[in-house]
mmCIF file of the N, C-alpha and C atoms, coordinates in Angstrom:
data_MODEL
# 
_entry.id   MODEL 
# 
loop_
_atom_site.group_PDB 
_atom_site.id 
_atom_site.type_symbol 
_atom_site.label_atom_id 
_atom_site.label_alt_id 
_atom_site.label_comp_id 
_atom_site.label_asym_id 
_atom_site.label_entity_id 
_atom_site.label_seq_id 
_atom_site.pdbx_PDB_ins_code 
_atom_site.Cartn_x 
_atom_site.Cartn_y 
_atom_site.Cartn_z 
_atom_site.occupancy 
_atom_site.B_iso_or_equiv 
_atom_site.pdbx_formal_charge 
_atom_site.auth_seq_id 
_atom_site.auth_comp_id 
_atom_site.auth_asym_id 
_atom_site.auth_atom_id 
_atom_site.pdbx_PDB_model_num 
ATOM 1   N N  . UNK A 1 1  ? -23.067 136.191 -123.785 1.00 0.00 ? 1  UNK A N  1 
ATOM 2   C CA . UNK A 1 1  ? -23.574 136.886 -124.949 1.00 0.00 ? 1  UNK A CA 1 
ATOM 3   C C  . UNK A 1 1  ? -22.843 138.203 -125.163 1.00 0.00 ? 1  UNK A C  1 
ATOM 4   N N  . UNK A 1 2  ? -22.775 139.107 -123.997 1.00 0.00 ? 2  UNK A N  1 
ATOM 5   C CA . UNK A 1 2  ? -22.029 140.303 -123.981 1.00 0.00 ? 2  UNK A CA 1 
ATOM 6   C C  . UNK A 1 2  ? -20.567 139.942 -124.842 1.00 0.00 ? 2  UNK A C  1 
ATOM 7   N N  . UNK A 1 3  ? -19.463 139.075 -124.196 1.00 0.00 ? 3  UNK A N  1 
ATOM 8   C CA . UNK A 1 3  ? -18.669 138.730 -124.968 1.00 0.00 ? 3  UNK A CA 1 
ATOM 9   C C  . UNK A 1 3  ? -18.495 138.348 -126.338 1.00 0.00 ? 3  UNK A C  1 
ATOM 10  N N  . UNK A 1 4  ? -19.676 137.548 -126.630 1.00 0.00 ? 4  UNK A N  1 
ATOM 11  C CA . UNK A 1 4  ? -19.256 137.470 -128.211 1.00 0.00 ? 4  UNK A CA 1 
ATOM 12  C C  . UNK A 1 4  ? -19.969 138.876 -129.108 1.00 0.00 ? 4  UNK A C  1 
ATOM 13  N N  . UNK A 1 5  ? -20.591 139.895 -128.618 1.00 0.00 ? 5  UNK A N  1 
ATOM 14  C CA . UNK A 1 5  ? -20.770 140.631 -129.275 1.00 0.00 ? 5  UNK A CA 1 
ATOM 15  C C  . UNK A 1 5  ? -19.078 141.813 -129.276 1.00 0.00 ? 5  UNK A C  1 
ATOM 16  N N  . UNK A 1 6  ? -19.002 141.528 -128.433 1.00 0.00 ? 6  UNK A N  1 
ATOM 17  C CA . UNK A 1 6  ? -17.388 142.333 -128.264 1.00 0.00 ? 6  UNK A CA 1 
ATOM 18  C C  . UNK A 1 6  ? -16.650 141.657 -128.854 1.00 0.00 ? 6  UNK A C  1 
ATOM 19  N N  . UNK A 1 7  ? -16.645 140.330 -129.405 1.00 0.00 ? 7  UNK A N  1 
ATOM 20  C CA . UNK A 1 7  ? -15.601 139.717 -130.102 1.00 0.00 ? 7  UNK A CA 1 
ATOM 21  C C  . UNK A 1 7  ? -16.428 140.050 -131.811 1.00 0.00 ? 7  UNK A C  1 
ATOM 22  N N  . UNK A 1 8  ? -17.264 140.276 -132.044 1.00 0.00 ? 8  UNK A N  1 
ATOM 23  C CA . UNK A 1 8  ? -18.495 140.554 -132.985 1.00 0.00 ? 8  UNK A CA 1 
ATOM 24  C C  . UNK A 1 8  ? -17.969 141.683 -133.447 1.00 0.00 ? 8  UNK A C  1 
ATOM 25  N N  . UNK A 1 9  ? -18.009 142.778 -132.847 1.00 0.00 ? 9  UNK A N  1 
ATOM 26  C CA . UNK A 1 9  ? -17.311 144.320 -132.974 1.00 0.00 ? 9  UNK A CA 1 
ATOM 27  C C  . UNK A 1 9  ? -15.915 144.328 -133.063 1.00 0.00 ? 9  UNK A C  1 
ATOM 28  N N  . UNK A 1 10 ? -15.002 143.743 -132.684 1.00 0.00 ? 10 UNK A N  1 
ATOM 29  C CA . UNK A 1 10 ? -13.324 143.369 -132.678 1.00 0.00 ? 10 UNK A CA 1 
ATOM 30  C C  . UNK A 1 10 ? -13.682 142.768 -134.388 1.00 0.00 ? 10 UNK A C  1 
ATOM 31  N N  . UNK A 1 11 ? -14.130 141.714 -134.488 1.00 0.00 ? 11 UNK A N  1 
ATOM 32  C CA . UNK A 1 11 ? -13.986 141.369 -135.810 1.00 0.00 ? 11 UNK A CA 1 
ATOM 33  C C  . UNK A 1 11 ? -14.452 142.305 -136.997 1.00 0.00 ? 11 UNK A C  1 
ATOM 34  N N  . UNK A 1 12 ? -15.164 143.224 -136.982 1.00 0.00 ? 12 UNK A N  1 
ATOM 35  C CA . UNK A 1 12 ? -15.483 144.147 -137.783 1.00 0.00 ? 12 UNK A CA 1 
ATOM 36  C C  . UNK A 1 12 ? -14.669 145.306 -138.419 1.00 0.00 ? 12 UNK A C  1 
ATOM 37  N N  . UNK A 1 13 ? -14.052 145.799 -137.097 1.00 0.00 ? 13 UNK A N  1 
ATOM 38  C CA . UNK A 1 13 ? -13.183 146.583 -136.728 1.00 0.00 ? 13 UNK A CA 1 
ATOM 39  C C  . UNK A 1 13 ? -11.499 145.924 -137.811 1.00 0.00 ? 13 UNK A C  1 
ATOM 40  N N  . UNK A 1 14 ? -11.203 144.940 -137.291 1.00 0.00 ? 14 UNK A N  1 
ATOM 41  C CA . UNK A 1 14 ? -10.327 144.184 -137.307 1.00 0.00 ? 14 UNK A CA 1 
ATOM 42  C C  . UNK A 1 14 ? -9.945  143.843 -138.729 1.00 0.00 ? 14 UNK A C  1 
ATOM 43  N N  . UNK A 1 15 ? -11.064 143.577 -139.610 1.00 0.00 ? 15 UNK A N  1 
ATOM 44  C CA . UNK A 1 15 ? -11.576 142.953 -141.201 1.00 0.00 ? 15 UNK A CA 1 
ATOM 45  C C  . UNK A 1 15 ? -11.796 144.232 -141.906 1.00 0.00 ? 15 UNK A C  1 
ATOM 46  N N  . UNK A 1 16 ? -11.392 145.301 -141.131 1.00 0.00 ? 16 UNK A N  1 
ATOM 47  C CA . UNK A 1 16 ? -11.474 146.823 -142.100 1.00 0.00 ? 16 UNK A CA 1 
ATOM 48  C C  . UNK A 1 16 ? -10.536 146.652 -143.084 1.00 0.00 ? 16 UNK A C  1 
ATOM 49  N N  . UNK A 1 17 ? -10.652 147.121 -144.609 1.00 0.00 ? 17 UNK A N  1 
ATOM 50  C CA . UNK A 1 17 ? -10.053 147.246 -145.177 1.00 0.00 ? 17 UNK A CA 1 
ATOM 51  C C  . UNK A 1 17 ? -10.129 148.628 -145.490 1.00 0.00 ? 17 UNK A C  1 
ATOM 52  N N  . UNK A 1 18 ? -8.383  149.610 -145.263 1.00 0.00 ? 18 UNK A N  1 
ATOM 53  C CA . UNK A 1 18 ? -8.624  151.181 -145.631 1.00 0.00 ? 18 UNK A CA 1 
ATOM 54  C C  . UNK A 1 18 ? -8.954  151.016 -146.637 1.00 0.00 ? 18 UNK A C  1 
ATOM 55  N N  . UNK A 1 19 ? -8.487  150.931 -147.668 1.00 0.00 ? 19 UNK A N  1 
ATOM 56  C CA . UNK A 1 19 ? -8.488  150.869 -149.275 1.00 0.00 ? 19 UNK A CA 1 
ATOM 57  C C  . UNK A 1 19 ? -10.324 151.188 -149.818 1.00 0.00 ? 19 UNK A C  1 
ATOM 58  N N  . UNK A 1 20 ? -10.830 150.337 -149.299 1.00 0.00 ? 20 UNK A N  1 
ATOM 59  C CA . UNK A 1 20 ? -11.948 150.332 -149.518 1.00 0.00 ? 20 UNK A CA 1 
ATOM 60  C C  . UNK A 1 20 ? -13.185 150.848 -148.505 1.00 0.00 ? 20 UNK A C  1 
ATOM 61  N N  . UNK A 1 21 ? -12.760 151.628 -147.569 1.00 0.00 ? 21 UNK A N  1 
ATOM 62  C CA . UNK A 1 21 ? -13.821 151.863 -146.826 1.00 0.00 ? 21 UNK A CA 1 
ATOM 63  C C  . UNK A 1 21 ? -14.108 153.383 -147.371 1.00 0.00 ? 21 UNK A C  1 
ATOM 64  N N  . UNK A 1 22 ? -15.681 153.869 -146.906 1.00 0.00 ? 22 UNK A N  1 
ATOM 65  C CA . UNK A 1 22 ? -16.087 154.915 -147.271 1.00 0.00 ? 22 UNK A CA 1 
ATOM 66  C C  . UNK A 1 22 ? -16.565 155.340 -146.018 1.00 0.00 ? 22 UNK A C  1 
ATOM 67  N N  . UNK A 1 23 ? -16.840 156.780 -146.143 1.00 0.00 ? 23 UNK A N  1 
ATOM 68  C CA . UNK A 1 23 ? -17.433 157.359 -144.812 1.00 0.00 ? 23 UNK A CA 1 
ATOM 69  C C  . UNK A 1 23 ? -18.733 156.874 -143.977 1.00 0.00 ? 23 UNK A C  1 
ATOM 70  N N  . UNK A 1 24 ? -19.447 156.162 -144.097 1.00 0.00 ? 24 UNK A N  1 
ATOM 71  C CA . UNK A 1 24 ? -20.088 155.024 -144.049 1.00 0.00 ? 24 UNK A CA 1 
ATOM 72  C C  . UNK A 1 24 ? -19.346 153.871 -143.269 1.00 0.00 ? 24 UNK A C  1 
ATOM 73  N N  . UNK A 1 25 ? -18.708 153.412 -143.756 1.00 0.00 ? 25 UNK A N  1 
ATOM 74  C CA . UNK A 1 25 ? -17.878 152.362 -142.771 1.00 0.00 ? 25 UNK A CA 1 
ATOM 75  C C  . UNK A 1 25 ? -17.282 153.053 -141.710 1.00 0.00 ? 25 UNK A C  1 
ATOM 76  N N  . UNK A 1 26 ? -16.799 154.429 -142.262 1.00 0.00 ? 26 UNK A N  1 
ATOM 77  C CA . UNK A 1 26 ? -15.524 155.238 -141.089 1.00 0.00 ? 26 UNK A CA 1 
ATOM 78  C C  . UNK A 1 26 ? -16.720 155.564 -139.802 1.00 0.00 ? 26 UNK A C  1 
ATOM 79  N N  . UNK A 1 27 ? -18.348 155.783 -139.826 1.00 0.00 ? 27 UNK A N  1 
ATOM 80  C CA . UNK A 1 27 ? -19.082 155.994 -139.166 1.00 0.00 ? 27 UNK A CA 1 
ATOM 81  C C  . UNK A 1 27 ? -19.551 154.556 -138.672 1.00 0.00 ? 27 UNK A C  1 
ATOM 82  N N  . UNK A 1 28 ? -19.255 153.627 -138.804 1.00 0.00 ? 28 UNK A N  1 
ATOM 83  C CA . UNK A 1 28 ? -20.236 152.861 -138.327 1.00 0.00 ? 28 UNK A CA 1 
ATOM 84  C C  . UNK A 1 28 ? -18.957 152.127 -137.274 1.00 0.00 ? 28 UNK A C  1 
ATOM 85  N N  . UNK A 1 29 ? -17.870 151.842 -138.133 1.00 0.00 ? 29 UNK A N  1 
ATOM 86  C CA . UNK A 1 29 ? -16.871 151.581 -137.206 1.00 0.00 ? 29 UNK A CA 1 
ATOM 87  C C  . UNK A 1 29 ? -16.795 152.482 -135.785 1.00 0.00 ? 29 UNK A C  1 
ATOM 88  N N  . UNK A 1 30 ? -16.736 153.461 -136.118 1.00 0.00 ? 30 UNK A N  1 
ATOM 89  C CA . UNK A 1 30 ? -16.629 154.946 -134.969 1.00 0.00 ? 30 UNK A CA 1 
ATOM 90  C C  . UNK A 1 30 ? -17.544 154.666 -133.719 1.00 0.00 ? 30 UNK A C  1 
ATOM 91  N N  . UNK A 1 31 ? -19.499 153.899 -134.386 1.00 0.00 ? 31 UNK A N  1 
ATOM 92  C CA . UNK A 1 31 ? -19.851 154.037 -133.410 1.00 0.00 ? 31 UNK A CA 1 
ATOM 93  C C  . UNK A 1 31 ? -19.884 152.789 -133.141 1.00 0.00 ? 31 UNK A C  1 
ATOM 94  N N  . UNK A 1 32 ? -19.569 151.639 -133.343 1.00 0.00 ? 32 UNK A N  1 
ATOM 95  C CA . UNK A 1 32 ? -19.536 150.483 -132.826 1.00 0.00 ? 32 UNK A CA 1 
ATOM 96  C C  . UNK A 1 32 ? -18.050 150.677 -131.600 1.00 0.00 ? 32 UNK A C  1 
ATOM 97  N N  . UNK A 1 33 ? -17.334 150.983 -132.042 1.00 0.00 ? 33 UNK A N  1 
ATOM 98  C CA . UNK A 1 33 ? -16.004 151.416 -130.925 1.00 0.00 ? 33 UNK A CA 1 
ATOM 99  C C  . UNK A 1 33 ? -16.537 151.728 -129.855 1.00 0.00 ? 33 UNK A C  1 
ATOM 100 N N  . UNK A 1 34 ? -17.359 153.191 -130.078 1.00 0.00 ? 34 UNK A N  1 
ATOM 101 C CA . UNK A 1 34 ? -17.848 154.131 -129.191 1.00 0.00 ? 34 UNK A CA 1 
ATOM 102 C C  . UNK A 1 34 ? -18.905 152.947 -128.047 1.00 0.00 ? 34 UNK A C  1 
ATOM 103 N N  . UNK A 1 35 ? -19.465 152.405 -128.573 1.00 0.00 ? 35 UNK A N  1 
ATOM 104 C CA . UNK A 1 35 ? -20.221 151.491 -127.899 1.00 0.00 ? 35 UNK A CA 1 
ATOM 105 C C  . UNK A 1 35 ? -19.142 150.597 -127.000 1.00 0.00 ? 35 UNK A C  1 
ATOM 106 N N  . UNK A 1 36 ? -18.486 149.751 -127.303 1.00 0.00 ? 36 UNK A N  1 
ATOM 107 C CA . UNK A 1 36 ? -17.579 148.859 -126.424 1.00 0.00 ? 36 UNK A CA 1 
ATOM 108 C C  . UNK A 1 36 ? -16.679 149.986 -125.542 1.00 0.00 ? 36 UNK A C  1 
ATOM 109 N N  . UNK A 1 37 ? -16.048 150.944 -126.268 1.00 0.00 ? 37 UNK A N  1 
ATOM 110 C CA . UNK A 1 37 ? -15.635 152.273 -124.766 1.00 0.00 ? 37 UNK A CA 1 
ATOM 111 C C  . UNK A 1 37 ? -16.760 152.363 -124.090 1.00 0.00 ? 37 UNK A C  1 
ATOM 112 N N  . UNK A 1 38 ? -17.704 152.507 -124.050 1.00 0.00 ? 38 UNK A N  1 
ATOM 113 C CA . UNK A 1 38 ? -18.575 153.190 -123.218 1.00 0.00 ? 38 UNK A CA 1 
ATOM 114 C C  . UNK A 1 38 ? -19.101 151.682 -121.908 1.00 0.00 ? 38 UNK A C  1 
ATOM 115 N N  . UNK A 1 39 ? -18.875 150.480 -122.800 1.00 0.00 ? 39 UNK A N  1 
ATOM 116 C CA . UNK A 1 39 ? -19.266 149.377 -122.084 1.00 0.00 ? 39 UNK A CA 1 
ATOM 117 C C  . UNK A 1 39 ? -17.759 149.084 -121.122 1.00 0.00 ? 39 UNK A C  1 
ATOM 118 N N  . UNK A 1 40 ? -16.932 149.548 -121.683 1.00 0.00 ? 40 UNK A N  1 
ATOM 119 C CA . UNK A 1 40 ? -15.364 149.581 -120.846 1.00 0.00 ? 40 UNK A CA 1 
ATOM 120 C C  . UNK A 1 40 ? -15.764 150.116 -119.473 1.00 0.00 ? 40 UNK A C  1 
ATOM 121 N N  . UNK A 1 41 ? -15.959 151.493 -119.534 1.00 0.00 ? 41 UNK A N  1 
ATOM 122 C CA . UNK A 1 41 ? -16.376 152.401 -118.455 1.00 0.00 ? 41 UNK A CA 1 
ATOM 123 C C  . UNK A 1 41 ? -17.287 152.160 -117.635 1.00 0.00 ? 41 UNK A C  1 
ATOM 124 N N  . UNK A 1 42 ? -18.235 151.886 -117.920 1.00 0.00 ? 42 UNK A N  1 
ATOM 125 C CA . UNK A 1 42 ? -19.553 151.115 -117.260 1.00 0.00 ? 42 UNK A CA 1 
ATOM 126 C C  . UNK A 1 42 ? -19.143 149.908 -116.411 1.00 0.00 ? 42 UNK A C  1 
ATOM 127 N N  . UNK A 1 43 ? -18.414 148.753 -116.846 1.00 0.00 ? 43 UNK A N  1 
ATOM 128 C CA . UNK A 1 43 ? -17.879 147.701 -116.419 1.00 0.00 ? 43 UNK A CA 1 
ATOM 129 C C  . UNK A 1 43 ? -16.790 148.183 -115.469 1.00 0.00 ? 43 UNK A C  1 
ATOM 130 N N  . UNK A 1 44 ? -15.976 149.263 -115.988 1.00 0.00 ? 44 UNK A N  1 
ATOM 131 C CA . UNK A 1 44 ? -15.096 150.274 -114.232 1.00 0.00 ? 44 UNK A CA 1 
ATOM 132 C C  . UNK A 1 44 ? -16.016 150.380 -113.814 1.00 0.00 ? 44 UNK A C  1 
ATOM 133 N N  . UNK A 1 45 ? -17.150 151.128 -114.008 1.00 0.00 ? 45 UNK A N  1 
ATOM 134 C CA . UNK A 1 45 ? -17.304 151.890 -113.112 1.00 0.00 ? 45 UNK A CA 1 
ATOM 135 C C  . UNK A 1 45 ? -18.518 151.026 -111.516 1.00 0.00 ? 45 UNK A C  1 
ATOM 136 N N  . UNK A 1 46 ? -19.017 149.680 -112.045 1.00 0.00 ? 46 UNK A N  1 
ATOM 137 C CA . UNK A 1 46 ? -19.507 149.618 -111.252 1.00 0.00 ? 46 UNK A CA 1 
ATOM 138 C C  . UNK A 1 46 ? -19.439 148.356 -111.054 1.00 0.00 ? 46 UNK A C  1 
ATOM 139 N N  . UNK A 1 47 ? -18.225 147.306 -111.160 1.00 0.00 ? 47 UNK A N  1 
ATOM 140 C CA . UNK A 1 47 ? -18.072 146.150 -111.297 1.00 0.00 ? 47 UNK A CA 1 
ATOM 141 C C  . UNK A 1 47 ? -16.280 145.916 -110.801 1.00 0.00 ? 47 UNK A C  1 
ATOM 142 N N  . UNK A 1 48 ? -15.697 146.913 -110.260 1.00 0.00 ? 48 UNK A N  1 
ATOM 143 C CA . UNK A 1 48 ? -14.230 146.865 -110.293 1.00 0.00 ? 48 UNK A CA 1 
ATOM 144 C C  . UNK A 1 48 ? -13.162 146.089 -109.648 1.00 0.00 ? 48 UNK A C  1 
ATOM 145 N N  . UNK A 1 49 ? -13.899 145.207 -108.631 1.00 0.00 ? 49 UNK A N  1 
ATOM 146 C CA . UNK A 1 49 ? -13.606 144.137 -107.919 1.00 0.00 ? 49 UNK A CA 1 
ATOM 147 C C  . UNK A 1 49 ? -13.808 142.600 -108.807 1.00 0.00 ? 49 UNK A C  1 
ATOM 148 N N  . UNK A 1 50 ? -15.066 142.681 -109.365 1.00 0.00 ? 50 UNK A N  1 
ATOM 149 C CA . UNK A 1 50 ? -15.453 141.151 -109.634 1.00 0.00 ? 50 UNK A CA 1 
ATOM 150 C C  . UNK A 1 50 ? -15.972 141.329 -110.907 1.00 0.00 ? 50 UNK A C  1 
ATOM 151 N N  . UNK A 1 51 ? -14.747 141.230 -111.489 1.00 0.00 ? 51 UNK A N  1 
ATOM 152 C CA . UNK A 1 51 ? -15.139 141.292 -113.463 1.00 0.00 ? 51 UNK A CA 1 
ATOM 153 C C  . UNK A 1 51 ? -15.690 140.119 -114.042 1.00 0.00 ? 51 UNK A C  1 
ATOM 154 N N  . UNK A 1 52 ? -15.935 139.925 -115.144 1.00 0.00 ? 52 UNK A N  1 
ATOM 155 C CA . UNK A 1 52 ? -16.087 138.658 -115.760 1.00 0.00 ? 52 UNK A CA 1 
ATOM 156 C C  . UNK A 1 52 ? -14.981 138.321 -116.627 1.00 0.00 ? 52 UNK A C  1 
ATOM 157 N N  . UNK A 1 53 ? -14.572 137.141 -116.472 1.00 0.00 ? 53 UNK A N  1 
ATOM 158 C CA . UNK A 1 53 ? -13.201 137.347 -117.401 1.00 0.00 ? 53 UNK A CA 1 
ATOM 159 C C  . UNK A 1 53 ? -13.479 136.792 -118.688 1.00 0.00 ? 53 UNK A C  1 
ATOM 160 N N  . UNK A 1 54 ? -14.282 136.543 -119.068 1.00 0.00 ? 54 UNK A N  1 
ATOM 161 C CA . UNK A 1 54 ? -14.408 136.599 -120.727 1.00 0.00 ? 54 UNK A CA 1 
ATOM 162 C C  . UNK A 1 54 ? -14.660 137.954 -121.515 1.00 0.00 ? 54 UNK A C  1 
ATOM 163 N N  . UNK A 1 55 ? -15.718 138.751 -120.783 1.00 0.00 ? 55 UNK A N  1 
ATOM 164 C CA . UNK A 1 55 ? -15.751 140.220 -120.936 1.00 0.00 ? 55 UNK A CA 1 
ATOM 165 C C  . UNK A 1 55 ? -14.821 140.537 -120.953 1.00 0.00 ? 55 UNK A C  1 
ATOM 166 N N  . UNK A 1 56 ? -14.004 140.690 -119.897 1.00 0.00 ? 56 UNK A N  1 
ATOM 167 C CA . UNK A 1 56 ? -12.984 141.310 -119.859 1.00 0.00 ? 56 UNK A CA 1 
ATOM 168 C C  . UNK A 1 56 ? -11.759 141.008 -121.506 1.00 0.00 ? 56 UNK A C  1 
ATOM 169 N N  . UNK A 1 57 ? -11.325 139.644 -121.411 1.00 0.00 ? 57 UNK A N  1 
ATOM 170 C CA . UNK A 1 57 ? -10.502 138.948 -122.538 1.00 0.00 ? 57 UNK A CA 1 
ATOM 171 C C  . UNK A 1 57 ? -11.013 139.211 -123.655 1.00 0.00 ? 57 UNK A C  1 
ATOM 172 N N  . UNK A 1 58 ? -12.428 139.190 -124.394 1.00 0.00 ? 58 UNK A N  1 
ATOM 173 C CA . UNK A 1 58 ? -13.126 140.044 -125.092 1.00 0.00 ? 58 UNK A CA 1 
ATOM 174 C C  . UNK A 1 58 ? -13.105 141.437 -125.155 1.00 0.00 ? 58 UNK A C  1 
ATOM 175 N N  . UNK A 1 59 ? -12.614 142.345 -124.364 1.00 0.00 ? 59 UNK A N  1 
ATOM 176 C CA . UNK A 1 59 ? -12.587 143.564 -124.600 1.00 0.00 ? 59 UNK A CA 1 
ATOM 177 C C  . UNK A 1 59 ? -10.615 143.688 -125.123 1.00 0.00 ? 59 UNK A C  1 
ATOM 178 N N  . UNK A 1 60 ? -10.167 143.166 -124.350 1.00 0.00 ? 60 UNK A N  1 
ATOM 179 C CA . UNK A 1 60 ? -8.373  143.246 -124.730 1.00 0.00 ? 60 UNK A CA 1 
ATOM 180 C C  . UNK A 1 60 ? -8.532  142.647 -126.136 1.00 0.00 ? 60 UNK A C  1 
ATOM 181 N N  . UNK A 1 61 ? -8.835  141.606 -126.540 1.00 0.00 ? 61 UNK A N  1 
ATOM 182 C CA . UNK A 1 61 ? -9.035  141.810 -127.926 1.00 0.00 ? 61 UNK A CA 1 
ATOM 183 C C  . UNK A 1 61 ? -9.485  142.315 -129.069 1.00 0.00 ? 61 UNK A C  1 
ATOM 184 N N  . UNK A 1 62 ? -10.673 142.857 -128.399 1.00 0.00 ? 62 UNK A N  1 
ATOM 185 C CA . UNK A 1 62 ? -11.081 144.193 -129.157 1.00 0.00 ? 62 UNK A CA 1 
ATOM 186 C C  . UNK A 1 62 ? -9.969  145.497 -129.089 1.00 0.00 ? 62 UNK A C  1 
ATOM 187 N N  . UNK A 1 63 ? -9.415  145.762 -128.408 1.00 0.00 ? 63 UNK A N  1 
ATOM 188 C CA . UNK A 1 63 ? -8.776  147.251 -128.098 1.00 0.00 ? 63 UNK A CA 1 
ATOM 189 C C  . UNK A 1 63 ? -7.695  146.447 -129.382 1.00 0.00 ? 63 UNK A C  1 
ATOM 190 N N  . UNK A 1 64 ? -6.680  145.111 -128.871 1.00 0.00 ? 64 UNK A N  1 
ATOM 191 C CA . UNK A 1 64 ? -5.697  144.731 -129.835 1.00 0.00 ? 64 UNK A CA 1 
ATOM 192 C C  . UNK A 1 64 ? -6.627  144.998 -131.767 1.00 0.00 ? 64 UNK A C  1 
ATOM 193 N N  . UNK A 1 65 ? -7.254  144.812 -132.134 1.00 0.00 ? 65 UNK A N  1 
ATOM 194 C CA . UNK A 1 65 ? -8.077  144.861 -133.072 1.00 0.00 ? 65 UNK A CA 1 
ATOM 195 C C  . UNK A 1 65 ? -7.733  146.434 -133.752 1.00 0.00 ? 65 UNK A C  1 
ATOM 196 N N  . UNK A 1 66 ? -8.798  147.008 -132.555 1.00 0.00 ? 66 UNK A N  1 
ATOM 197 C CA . UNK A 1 66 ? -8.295  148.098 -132.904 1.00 0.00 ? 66 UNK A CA 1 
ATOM 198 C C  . UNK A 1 66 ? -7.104  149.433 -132.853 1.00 0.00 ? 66 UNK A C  1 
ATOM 199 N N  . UNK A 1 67 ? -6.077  149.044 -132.297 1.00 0.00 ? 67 UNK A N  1 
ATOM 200 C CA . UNK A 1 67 ? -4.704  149.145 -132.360 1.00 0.00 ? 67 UNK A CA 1 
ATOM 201 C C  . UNK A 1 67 ? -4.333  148.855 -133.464 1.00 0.00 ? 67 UNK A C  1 
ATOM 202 N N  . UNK A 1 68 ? -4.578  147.862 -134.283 1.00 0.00 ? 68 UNK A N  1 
ATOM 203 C CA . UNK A 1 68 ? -4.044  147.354 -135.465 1.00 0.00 ? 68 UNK A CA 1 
ATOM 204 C C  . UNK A 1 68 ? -4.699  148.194 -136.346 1.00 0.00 ? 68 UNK A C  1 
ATOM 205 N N  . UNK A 1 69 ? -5.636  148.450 -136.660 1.00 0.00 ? 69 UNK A N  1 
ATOM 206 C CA . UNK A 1 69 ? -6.455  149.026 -137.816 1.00 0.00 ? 69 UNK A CA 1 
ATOM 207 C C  . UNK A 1 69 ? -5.933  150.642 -137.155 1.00 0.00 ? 69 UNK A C  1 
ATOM 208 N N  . UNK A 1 70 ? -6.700  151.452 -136.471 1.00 0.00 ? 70 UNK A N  1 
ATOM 209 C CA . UNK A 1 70 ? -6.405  153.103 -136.291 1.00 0.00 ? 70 UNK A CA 1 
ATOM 210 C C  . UNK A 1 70 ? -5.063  153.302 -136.019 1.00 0.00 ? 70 UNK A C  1 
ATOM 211 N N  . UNK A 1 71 ? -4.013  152.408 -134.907 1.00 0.00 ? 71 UNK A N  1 
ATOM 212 C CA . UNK A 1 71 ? -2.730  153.118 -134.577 1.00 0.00 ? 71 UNK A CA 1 
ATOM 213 C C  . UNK A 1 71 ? -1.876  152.544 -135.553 1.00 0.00 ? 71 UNK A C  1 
ATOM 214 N N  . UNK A 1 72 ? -1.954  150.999 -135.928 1.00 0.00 ? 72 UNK A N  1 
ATOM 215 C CA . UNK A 1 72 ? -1.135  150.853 -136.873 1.00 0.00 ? 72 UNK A CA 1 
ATOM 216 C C  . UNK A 1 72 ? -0.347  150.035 -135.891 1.00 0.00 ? 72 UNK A C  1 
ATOM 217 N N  . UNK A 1 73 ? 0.747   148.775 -136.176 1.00 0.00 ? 73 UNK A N  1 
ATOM 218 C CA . UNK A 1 73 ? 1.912   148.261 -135.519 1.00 0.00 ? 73 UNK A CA 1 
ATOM 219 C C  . UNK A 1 73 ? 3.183   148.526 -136.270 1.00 0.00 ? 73 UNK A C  1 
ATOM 220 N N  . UNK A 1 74 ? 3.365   149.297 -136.973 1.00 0.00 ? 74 UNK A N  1 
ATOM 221 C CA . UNK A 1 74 ? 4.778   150.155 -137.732 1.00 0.00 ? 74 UNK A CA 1 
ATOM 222 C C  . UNK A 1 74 ? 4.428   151.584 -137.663 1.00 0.00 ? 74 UNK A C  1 
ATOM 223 N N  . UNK A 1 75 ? 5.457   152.171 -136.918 1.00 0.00 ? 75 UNK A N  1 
ATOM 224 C CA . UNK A 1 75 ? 5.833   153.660 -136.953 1.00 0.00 ? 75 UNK A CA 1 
ATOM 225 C C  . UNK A 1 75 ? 6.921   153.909 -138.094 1.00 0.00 ? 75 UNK A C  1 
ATOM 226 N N  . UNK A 1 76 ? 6.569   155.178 -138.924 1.00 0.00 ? 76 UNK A N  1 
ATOM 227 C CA . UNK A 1 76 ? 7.834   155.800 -139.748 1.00 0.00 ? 76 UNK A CA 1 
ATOM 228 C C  . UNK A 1 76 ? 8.354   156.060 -139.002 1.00 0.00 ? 76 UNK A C  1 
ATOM 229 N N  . UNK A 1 77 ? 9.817   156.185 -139.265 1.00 0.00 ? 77 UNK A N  1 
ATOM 230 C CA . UNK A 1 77 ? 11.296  156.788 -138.510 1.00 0.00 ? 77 UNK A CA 1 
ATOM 231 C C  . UNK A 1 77 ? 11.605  157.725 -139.444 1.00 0.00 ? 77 UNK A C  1 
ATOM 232 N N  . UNK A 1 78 ? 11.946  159.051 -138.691 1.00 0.00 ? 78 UNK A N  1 
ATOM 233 C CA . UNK A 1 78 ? 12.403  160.068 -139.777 1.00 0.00 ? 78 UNK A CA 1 
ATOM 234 C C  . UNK A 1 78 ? 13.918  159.969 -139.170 1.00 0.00 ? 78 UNK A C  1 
ATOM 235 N N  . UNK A 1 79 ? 14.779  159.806 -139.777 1.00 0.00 ? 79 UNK A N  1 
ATOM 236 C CA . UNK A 1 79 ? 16.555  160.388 -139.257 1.00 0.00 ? 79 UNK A CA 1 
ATOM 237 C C  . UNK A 1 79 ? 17.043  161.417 -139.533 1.00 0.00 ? 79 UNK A C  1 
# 
């Protein structure tokens, strides 16, 4: 269950459209993130030997998700 809510939040994240989002979305995105970081840390912090690997594969796709939407996969080049 944990996993598909992390794949739940990746897809949200993921299906952002800038164009159309309002501060409202920019907040809800923010704290749905904030939630799966905080479940990142939690899962270090007391599980660091014997993960679950769907959690886990569920969270790398969430982070890829959001890599795409906040960092972007094209950098400008200034010369």
């Amino acid at each position: 269950r944990l996993a598909w809510l992390i794949y739940l939040v990746g897809t949200v994240i993921g299906g952002r459209l800038t164009y159309t989002s309002t501060d409202e979305h920019d907040a809800m995105d923010g704290e749905l993130s904030c939630r799966v970081f905080q479940l990142m840390a939690l899962t270090d912090s007391r599980l660091p030997q014997s993960g679950n690997e769907k959690v886990e594969l569920a969270i790398l796709w969430f982070l890829d998700q959001f890599r795409k939407t906040y960092v972007g996969d094209q950098l400008q080049r200034t010369s």
